[in-house]
N, C-alpha and C positions, 0 to 999 in steps of 0.2 A: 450240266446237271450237278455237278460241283460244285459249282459258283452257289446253286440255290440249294442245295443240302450244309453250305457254310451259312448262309443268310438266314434260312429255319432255324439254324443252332443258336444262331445270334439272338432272333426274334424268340426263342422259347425263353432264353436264359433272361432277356431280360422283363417276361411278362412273370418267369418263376420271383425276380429280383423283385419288383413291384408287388406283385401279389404279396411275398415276404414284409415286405416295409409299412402296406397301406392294410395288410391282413394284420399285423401287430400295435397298428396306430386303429382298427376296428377294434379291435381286443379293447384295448382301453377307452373307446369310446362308447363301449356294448353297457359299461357299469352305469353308464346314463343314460341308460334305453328309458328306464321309467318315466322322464321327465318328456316323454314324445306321447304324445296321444295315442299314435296308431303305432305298432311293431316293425310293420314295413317302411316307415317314414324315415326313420333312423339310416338304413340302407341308402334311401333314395337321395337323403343327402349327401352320405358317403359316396355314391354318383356321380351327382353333381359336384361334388367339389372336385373328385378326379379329372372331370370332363374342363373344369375352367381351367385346373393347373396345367391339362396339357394342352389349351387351346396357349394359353398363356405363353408355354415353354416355343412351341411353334412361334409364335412371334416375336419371341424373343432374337430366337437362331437367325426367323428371318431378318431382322433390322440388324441383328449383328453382323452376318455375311455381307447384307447389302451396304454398310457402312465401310466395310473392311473392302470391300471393291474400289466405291469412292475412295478412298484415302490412299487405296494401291493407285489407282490411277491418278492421284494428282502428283502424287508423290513421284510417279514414273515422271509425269511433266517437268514437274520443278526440279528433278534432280540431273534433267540434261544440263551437258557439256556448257552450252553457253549461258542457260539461267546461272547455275555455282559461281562462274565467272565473273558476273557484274560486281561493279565496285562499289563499296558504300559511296551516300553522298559525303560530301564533304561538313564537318566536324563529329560525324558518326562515328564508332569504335571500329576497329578492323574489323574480322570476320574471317573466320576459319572452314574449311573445306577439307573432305575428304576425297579423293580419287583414284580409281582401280585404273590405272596404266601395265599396258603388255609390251615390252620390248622385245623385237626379234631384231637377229644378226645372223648371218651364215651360219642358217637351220638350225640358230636356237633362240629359245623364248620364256623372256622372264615376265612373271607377272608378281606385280606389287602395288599396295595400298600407300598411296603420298599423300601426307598434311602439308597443305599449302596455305598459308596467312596471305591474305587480299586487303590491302591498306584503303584507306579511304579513297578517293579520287581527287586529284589535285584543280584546284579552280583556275580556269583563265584569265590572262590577265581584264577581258571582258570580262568575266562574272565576275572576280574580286572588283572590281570597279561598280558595277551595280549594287553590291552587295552594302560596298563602302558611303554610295549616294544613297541609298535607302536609310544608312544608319545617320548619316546627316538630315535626311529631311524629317528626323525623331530626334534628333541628339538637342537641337533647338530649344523646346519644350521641358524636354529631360532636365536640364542641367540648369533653370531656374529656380526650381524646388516651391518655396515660397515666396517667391517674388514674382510681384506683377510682370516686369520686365528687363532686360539686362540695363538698359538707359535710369532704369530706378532702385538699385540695387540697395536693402537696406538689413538682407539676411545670409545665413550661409547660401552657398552657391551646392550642387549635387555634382558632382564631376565622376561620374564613374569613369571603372576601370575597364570594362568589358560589356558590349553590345551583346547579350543574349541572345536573342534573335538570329543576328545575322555571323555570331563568332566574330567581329571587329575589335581589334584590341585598342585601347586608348591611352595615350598618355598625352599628360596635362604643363605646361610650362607656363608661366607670368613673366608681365613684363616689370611686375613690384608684389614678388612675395610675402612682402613684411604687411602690404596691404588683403592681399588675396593670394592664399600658398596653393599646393598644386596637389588641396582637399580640400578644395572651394571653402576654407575659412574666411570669413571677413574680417578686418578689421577696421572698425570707423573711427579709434581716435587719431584725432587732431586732422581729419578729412579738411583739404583745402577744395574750397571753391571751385567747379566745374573739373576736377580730378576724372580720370579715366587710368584703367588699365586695360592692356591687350591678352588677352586670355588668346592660346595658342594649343587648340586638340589636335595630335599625332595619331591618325587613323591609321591603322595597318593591317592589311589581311593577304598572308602570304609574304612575296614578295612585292607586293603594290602596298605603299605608303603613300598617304595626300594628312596635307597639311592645313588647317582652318581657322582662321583668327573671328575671336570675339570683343568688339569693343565694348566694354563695363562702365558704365557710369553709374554715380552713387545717385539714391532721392537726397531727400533732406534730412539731415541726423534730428532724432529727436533725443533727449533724456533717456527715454527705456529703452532706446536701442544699441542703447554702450554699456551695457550692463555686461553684455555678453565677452564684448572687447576688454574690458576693462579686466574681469574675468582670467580672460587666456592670459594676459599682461603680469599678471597676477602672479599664475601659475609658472610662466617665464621668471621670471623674478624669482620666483622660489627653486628652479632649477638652477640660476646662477649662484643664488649666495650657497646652493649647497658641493658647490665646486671646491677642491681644496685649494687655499692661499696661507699666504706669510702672514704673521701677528697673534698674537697672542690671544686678541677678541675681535669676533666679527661684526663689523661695523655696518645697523644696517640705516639704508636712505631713509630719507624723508620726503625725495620725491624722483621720478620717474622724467624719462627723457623727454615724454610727451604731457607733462605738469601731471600727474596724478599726483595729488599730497597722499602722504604714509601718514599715519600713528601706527605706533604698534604696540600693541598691551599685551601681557602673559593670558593664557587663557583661563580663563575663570573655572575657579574650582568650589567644590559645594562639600567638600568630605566633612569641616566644621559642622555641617547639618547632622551630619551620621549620628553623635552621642544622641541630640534631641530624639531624633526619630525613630533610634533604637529603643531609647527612655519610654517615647509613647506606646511604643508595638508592645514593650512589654510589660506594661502597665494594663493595656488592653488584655493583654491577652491572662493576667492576672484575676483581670474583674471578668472575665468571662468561664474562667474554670476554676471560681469562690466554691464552687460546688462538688466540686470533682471528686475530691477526698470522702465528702459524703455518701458520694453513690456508690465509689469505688467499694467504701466500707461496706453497705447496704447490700451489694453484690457480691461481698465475700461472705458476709453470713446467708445470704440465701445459699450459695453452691452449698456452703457446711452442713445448712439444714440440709437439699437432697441430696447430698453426700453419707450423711448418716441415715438417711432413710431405710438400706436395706439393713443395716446394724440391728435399729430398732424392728423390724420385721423378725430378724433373726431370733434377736431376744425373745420376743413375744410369741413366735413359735413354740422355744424350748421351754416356754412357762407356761404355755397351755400343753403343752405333751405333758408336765410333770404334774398337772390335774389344778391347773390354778385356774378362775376365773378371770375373765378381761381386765375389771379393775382393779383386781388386786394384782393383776400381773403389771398393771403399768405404775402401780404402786410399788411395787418391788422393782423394776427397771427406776424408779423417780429416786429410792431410797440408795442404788447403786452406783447410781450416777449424779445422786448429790455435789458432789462437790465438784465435778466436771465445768469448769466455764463454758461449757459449751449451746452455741445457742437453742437446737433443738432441747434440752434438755431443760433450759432456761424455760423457753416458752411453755413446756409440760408441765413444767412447777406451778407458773402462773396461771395454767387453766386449771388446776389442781386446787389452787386459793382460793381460785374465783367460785369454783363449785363447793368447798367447805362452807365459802359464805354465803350460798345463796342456793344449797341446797341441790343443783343442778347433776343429774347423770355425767360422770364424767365420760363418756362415748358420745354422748347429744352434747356436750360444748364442744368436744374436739370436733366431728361433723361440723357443727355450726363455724367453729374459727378456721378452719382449711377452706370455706367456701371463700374467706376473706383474702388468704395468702396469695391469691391467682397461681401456685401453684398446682400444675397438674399432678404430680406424681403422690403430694402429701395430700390432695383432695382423694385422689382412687386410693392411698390407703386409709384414709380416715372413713369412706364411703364402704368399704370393706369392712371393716371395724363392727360400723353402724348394723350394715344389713346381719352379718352373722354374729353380734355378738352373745347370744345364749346358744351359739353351738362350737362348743370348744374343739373338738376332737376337726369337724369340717372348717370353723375356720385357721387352722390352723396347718391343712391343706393347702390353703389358699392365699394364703401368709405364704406359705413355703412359695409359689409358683410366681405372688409377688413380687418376692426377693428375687427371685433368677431373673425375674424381667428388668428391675432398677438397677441389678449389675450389668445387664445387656446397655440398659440405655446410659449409666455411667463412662463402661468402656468406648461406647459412641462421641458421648459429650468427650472423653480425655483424645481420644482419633482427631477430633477436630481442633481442637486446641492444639495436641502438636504442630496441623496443617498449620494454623493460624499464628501461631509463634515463627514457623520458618515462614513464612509470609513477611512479618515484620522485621525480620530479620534482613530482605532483602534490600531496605530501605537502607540502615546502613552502613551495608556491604557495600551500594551504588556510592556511598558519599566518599567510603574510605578509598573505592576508585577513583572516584573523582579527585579526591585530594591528591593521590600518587601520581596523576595525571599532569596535576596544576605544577608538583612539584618538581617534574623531570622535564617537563617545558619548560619552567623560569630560566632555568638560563638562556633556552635560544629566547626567549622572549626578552629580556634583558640585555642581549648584545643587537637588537633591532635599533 
């Protein structure tokens, strides 16, 4: 009665437990009741999902335990005495074991956990012999490469070093290195007539060694097939003269033991090109930025114009506060800033001419010439201008609001120009590294 007064306590806490989690996850799911047809539908799926989650969890437990059995019982399997024991096969890595041993001795008993290292297994002199004929009835094929056959030999040979496969190790001996070394190099110059060499692979696996000759005969040399020889000969040659000797200059052949003739010329240099082709880059690049100064210019009086733009706002606020009309205010800003070189101020003069002579509002030219500038900021003040210009007191409002905005968008434009400055700056920073670079290598470079 015990046992099932512990079991009820179990089974209450954890329906309170549940009811807590899935009654606070109904809470929040009650605020979407509306979106159900019927009031009770809402429940019935809170139901149903309880009902899947615990069908779910039940299957879960059970594949778990049932798994956890399989894997106890293989694991009992394989972890007997004499499975741990077996050795690897032979060229597998050791393998390590753990094992619980109990010692006893007159009536006493130690028990201890031993790491024991199990080496591979060592092969018989039967199986290293099989192993070693296997690798010969491939090694045949193997060590042709591109060659039809060893009686036609007209390219390098492939002479590995090691049978993969079966772990046979090889080494290579000749019976005329100078013709074919012991990295199946060929060499065809001054090939005599019906020539052979005995090519000789050293199998060994273990302590069993066999030993295999190959006899090599050359095809027919052509032309393109000394290219290669001639080559290595070559490169010989330039490993000798770079031996040190007595004299004061080193004297080089004219020709080789097996007639190669020598010339030998300094290596051709083209730096005399340098001046020309600097001459044309920068000639190029001359006729290509005739313009540049232009735009450059063009670009610094536009900034200047929106640059002054909230100035002129400013002004024109505190001229209509002091009870001035539009055009007389940009009349009076024309008269103060006469002598200003400046180009906004420039351009105001000259719509100012233009409308003396030809009669024109000066608010309807300025409208009309901001449409021209593709300027945004001088078109929405000129377009303000236009709409309020017979209401002093409001446009001047609205003057004011303009102004905060052009300084908003000026301190934007100078943000990004700083970014853009350190930007070009990193170019060159990279060179002045590069340059310190060049310059603390030259010496090792110089004593190469």
């Amino acid at each position: 009665m015990k046992g099932f007064s512990v079991l009820d306590k179990l089974r209450s806490e954890l329906r309170r437990t549940e009811k807590a989690v899935f009654g606070k996850e109904a809470r929040k799911l009650g605020s979407g009741a509306w979106l159900f047809l019927d009031a009770s539908e809402l429940d019935e799926s809170i139901e149903r999902a309880k009902h899947r989650a615990s069908r779910r969890i039940k299957i879960c437990l059970a594949a778990g335990l049932a798994l956890t059995g399989i894997l106890g019982s293989l694991s009992v399997a394989n972890n007997s005495v004499e499975r741990l024991l077996v050795r690897p096969d032979y060229g597998n890595p050791p393998k390590t074991v753990w094992i619980d041993v109990e010692g006893k001795h007159s009536g006493h008993s130690v028990n201890r956990m031993l790491r024991i290292r199990i080496p591979p297994k060592l092969l018989t002199p039967i199986e290293a012999s099989e192993r070693i004929q296997r690798c010969l009835n491939e090694l045949h094929d193997r060590i042709l490469g591109s060659n039809e056959s060893l009686l036609l030999v007209r390219r390098d040979l492939v002479l590995p070093e090691k049978h993969e496969e079966t772990g046979v190790l090889l080494h290579w001996e000749s019976s005329d290195p100078d013709r074919i070394d012991s990295e199946g190099q060929v060499d065809l110059l001054g090939l005599a007539p019906g020539e052979t060499v005995l090519l000789t692979a050293v199998l060994s696996l273990g302590d069993t060694c066999v030993r295999h000759e190959y006899v090599v005969s050359f095809a027919p040399v052509h032309p393109e097939d000394l290219g290669r020889s001639m080559d290595r000969r070559l490169i010989r040659l330039a490993d000798e003269l770079s031996r040190p000797g007595p004299g004061e200059r080193l004297m080089l052949p004219t020709t080789t033991e097996h007639g190669i003739r020598l010339q030998w010329r300094p290596q051709k240099s083209h730096l005399w090109l340098l001046p020309a082709s600097a001459a044309v880059l920068l000639a190029a690049l001359i006729y290509l930025s005739r313009l540049d100064a232009i735009k450059k210019g063009l670009l610094r009086k536009r900034r200047a114009v929106e640059d002054e733009l909230p100035n002129l706002s400013l002004q024109l606020t505190l001229l209509l506060n002091a009870g001035l009309v539009v055009t007389a205010a940009f009349d009076e800003i024309l008269r103060a800033n006469g002598d200003r070189p400046h180009p906004l101020y420039q351009i105001l003069n000259r719509i100012r001419s233009h409308c003396d002579q030809t009669n024109e509002s000066f608010v309807r030219a300025l409208y009309r010439f901001s449409q021209t500038t593709g300027s945004r900021d001088f078109l929405r003040l000129a377009t303000l201008v236009a709409d309020h210009a017979s209401r002093g007191s409001e446009l001047a409002d609205k003057l004011e609001r303009e102004r905060s905005h052009l300084w908003e968008g000026r301190l934007q434009q100078a943000q990004a120009r700083a970014k853009e400055v350190e930007t070009k700056l990193c170019f060159p920073l990279m060179l002045l590294l590069g340059v310190l670079v060049v310059i603390s290598i030259s010496p090792a470079l110089m004593e190469l």
